[in-house]
C-alpha positions as CSV (number, residue, x, y, z in Angstrom):
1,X,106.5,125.7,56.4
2,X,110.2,124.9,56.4
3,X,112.9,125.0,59.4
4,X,115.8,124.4,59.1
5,X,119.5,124.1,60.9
6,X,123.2,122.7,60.4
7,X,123.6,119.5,62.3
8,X,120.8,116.7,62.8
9,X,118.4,117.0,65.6
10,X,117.3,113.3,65.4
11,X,116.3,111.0,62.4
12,X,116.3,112.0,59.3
13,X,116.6,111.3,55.7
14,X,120.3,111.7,54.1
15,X,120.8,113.0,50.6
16,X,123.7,114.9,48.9
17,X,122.8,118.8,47.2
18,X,125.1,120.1,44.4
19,X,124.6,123.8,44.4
20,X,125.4,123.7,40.6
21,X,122.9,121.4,40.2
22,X,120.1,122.5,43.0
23,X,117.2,121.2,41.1
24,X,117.9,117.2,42.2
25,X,119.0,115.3,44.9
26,X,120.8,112.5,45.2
27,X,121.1,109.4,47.7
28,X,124.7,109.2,49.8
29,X,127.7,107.9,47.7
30,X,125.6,109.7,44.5
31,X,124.0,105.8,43.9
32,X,120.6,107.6,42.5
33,X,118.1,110.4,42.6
34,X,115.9,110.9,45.4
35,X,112.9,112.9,46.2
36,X,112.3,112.7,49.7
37,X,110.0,114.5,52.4
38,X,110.2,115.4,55.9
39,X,113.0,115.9,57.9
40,X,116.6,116.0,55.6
41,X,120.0,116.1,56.6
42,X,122.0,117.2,53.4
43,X,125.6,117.0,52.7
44,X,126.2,120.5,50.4
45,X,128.8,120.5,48.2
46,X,129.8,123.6,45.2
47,X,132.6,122.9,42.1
48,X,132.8,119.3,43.7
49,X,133.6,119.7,47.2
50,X,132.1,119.6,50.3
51,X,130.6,122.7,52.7
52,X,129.0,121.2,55.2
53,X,125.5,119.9,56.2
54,X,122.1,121.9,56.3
55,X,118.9,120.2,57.7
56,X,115.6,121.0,56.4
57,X,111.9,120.1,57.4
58,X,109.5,119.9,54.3
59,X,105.8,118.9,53.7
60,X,105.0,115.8,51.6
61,X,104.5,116.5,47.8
62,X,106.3,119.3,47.6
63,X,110.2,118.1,46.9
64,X,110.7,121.4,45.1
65,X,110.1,123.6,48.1
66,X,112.5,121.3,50.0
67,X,115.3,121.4,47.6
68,X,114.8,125.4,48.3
69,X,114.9,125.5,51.3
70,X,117.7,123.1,51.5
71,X,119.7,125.4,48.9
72,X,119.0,128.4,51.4
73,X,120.0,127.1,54.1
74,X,123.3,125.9,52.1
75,X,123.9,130.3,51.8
76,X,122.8,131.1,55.1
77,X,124.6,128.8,57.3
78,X,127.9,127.3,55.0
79,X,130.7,129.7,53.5
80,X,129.1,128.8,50.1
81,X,132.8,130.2,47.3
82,X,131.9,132.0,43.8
83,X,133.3,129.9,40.8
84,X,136.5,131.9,41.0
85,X,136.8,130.5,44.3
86,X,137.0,126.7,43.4
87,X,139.7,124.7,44.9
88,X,141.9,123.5,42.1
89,X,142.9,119.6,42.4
90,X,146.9,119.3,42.8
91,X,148.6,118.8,39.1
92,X,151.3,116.3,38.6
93,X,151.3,112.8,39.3
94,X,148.7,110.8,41.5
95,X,150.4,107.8,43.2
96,X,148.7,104.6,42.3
97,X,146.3,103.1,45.1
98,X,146.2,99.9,46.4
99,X,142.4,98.9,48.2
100,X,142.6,96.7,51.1
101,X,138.9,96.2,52.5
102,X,138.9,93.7,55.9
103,X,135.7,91.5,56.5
104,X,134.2,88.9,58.0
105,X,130.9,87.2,57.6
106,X,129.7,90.0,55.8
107,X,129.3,89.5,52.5
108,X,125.9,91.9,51.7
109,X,127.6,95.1,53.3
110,X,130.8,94.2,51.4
111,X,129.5,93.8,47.8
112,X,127.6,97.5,47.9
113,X,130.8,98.8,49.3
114,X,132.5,96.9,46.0
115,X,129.8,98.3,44.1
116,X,130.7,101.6,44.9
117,X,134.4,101.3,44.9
118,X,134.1,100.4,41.1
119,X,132.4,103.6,40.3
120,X,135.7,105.6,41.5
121,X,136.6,108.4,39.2
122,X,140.0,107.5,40.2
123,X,140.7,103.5,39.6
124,X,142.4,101.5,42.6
125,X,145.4,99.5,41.1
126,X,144.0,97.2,42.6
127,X,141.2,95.9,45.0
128,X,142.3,93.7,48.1
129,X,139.8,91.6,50.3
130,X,141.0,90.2,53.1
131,X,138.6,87.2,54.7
132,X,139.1,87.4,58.3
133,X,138.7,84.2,59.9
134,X,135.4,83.4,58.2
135,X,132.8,80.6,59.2
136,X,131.9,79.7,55.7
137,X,133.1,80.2,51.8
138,X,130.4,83.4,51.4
139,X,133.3,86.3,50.9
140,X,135.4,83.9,49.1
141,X,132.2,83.2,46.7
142,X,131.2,86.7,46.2
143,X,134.9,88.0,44.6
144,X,135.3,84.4,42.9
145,X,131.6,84.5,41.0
146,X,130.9,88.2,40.8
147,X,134.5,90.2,40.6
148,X,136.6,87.3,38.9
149,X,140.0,89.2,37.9
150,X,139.3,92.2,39.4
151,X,139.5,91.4,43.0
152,X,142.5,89.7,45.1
153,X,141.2,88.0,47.5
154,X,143.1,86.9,50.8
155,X,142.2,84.8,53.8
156,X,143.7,85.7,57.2
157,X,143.1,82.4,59.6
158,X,143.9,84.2,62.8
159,X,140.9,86.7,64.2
160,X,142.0,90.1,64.5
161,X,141.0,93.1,62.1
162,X,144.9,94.3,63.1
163,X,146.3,90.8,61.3
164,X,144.0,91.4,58.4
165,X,145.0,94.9,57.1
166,X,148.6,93.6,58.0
167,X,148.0,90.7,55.3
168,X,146.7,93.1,53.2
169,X,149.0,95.7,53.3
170,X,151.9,93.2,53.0
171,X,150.7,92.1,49.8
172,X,149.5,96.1,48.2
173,X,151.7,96.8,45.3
174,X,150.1,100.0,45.0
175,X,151.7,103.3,46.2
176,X,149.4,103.9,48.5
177,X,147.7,101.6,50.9
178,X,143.8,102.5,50.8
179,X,141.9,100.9,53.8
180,X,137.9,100.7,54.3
181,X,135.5,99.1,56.2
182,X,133.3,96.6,54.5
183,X,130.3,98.7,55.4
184,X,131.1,101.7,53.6
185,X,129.4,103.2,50.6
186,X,132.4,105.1,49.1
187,X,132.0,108.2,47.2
188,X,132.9,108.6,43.8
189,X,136.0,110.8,44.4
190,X,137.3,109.2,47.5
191,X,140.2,107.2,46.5
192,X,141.1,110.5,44.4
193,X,141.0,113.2,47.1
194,X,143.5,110.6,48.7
195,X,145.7,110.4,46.5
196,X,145.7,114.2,45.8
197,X,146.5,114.8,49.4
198,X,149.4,112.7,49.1
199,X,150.6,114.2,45.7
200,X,150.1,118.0,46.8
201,X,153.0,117.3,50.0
202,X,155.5,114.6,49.9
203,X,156.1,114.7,53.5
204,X,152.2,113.5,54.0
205,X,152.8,109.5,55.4
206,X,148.9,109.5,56.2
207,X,145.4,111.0,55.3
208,X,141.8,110.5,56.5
209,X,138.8,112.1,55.8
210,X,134.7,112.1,56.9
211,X,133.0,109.2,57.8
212,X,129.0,110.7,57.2
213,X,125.8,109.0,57.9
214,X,124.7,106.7,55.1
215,X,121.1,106.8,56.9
216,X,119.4,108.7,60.1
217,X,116.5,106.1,60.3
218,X,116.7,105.4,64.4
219,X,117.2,107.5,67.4
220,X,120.4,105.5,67.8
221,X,122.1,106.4,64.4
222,X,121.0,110.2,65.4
223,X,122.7,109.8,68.8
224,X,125.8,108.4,67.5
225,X,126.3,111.6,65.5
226,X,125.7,113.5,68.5
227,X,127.6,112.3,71.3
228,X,131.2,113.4,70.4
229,X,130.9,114.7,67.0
230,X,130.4,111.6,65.1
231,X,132.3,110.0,63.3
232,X,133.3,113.4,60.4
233,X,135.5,115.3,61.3
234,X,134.5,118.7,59.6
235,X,135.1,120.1,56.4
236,X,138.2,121.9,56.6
237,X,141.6,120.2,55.4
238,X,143.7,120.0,58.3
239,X,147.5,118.3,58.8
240,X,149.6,117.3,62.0
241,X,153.2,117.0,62.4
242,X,155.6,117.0,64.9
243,X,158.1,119.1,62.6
244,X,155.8,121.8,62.5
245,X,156.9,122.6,66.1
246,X,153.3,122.3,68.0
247,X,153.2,124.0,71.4
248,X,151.0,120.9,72.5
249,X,152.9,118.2,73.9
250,X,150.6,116.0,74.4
251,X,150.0,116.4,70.4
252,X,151.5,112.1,70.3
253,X,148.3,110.8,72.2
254,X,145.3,113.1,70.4
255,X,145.3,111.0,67.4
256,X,141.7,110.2,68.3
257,X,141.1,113.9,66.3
258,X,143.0,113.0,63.1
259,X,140.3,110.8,61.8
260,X,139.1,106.6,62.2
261,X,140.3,103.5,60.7
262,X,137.2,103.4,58.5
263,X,138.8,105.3,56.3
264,X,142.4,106.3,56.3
265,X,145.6,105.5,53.7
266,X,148.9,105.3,54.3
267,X,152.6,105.7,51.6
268,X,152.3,101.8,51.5
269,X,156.5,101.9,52.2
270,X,156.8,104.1,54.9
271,X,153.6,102.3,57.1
272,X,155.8,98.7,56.3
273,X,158.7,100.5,57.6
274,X,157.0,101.8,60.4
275,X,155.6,98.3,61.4
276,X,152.2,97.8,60.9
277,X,149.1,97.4,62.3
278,X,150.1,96.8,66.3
279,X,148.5,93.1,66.0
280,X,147.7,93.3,69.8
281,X,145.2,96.4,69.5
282,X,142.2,95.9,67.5
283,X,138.5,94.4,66.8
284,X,139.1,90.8,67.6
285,X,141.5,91.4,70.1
286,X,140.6,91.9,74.0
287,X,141.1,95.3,72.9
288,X,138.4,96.2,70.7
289,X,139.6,98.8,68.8
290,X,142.6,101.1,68.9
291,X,144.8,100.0,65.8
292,X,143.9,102.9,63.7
293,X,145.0,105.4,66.6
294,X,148.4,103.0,67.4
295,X,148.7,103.6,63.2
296,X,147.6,107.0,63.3
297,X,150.7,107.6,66.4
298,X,153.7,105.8,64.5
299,X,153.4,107.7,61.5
300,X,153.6,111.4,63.3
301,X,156.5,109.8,65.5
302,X,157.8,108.5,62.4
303,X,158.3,111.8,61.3
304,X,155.9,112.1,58.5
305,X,152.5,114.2,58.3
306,X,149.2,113.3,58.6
307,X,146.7,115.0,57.0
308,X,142.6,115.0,56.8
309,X,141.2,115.7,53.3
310,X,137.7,116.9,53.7
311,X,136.9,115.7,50.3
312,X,137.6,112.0,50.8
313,X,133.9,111.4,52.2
314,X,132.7,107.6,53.0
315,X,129.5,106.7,54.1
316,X,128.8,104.7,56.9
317,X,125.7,102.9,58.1
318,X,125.9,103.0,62.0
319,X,124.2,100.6,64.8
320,X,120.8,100.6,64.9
321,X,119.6,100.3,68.3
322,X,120.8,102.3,71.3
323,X,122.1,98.7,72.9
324,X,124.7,98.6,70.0
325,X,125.5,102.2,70.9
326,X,126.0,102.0,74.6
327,X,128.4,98.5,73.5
328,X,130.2,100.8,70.6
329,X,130.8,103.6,73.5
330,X,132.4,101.1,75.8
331,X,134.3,99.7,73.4
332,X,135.9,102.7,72.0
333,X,137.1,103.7,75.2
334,X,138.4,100.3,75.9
335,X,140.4,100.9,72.2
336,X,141.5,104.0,73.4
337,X,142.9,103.4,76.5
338,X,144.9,100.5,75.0
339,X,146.3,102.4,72.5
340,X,147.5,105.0,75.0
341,X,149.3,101.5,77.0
342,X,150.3,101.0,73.4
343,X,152.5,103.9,73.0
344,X,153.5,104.5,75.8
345,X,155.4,100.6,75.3
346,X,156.3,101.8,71.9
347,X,157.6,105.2,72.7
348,X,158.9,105.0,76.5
349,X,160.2,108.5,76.4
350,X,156.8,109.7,76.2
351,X,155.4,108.5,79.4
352,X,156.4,111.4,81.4
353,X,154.9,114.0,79.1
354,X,151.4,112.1,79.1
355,X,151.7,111.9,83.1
356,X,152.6,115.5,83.4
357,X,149.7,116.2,80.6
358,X,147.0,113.7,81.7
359,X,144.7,115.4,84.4
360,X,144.2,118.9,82.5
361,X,143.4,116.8,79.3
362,X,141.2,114.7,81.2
363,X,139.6,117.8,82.7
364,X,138.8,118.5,79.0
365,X,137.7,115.2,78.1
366,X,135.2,114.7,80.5
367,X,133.7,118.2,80.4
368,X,133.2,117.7,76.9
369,X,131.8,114.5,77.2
370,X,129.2,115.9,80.0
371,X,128.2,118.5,77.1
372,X,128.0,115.4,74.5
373,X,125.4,113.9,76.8
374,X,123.5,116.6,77.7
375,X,122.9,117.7,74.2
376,X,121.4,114.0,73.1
377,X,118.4,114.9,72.2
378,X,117.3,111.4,70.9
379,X,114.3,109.7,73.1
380,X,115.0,107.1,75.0
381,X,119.6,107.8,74.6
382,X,121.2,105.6,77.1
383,X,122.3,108.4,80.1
384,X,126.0,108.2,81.3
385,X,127.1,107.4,77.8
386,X,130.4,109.1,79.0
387,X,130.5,106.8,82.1
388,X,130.7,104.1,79.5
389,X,133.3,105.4,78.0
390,X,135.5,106.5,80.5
391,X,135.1,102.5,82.0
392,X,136.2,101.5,79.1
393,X,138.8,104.0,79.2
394,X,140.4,102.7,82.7
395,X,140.0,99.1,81.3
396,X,141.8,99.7,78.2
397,X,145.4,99.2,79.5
398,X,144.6,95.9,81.5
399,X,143.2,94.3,78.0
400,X,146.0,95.8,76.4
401,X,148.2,93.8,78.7
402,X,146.2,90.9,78.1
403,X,146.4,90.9,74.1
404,X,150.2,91.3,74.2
405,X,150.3,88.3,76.7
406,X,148.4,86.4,74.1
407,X,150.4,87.1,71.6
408,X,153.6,86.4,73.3
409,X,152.2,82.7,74.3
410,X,151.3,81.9,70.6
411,X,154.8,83.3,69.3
412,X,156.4,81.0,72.1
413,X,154.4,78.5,70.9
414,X,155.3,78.7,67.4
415,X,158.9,78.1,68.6
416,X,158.1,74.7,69.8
């Protein structure tokens, strides 16, 4: 007996399904074969590119059933193209990709995501690790011993995951600036559906893409993908740009949709330009997050595009236990409501079109967020995850404050 469905209803195995090749599957970021039983989450993809996911429920001993059922659920429930259909990649020239990957105190996490960043069908220029304030020599070790040559390696003193893509991206020679989180497994054509996106529309200045489940093993990694969508963001390539003459004004300020810093790249130029990483938002700032979104906002003010490119897929291993969630809910409300303070300082012209926009959108928000919760279906999920988040929303401006205070006191005492 096999059910199945599109989205996970709790843990689960992950595993990737070619429908060209239906008779094997394969472990996220395409590392090996797998053969597993029980519950399956699947990430479907035809010609090379992604569908969408298809769940599946099979009995031990019997991965060929599985795989079958997996495959009809692929036809059932995903738009699934004929071979005519296939997505060409964009011809011409694919700017050259610089990799900047932040850490700290993580050198295990960091040397699978290097593992997999090597096995890119498209080669980085060049790979960037930036040592963010580290308590010992571990990260240094790790590119010195094992990636001698083929890794830049850069130590950023000050804390702050906004400092450290700054060092990195100030030192990327590459065309584009890549960024990922140390605890990614990348897949094999990431860095090149990035780069394609880029090369198919000059006026693109930014592209994300999914961040899927590297593992479903706890009713924690389940909820995560639950309560707000997760981290992907669909398959379907999407763009966003002022220029195109969007009837939503508050458009500036829903950069939350457009993807996460886990895995985003930028024209390396036009983000220098543009200033940066706001070094007062941020992990390892009072405000916790929030420099992907600040990013994310100066490139569509800028004037450029941003675009998501479904086929850029990294996998990400998410907290384990439901404490790290109800933290990781707090906290990204406390990044997002500093990157809202952060704008609005940036871009004073905008304040009055957030006031006049803010209590219909928060209408929005927090009805969706009520759904969110009440379709957790993960035993023992924290309740009033969303009035975890909206604290963190409301305290998101006073940390905000607080960061840009800190800063101003070190640059004054700098001076000295």
């Amino acid at each position: 007996m096999f059910t199945v469905d599109c989205r996970p209803a709790g843990t689960a195995q992950v595993v990737e399904l070619d429908l060209d090749h239906p008779d094997v599957l394969h472990t996220p970021g395409h590392e090996r074969r797998t053969a597993p039983d029980g519950r399956v989450l699947a990430l479907v993809r035809q010609h090379g590119h992604p569908l969408g996911l298809v769940e599946a429920t099979g009995a031990a001993g019997d991965p060929v059933g599985l795989r079958r059922a997996l495959v009809e659920a692929a036809y059932q429930r995903l738009c699934v193209p004929g071979l005519a259909d296939a997505r060409p990649r964009p011809y011409g020239h694919r700017p050259t990709a610089s990799v900047v990957i932040a850490t700290r105190n993580r050198p295990g996490p960091l040397e699978r995501c290097l593992k997999s960043l090597f096995r890119q069908e498209h080669r980085p220029a060049e790979v960037i690790v930036v040592d963010n304030a580290p308590s010992d020599d571990a990260t240094e070790r790790l590119v010195r011993d094992t990636y001698p040559g083929r890794v830049r390696y850069l130590r950023e003193p000050v804390a702050g995951l906004a400092r450290a893509r700054n060092a990195g991206l100030a030192a990327a020679r590459g065309e584009i600036c890549a960024f990922a989180d140390d605890d990614l497994v990348l897949d094999p054509g990431w860095l090149g559906a990035l780069a394609d996106a880029f090369a198919a529309d000059r006026r693109v200045g930014c592209v994300t893409g999914p961040v899927l489940p590297v593992e479903l093993a706890t009713d924690a990694q389940a909820a995560v993908e639950q309560y707000g969508g997760g981290y992907a963001k669909g398959f379907t390539a999407r763009h966003w740009s002022l220029a195109d003459g969007s009837d939503d004004p508050l458009l500036p300020f829903k950069v939350c949709t457009f993807g996460t810093g886990a895995n985003m790249a930028f024209h390396t130029r036009s983000l220098r330009r543009l200033g940066g990483f706001d070094e007062a938002t941020g992990a390892g700032t009072p405000t916790r997050g929030g420099e992907d979104m600040m990013a994310f906002f100066r490139v569509l003010v800028g004037g450029h595009t941003v675009a998501y490119q479904p086929d850029a897929i990294v996998w990400h291993r998410h907290h384990r236990t439901m404490e790290a969630l109800t933290t990781q809910v707090f906290n990204y409300g406390v990044g997002f409501g500093a990157f809202l303070a952060a704008a609005v300082r940036t871009e004073p012209r905008l304040l009055a079109v957030l006031l006049r926009g803010l209590p219909r959108a928060s209408r929005q928000w927090w009805a969706g967020r009520v759904r969110d919760q009440a379709a957790l279906t993960a035993p023992g999920t924290p309740r009033h995850l969303n009035r975890r988040e909206l604290a963190g929303l409301l305290y998101g401006p006073f940390t905000y404050a607080v960061s840009v205070r800190r800063q101003d006191r070190s640059a004054e005492g700098g001076h000295r």
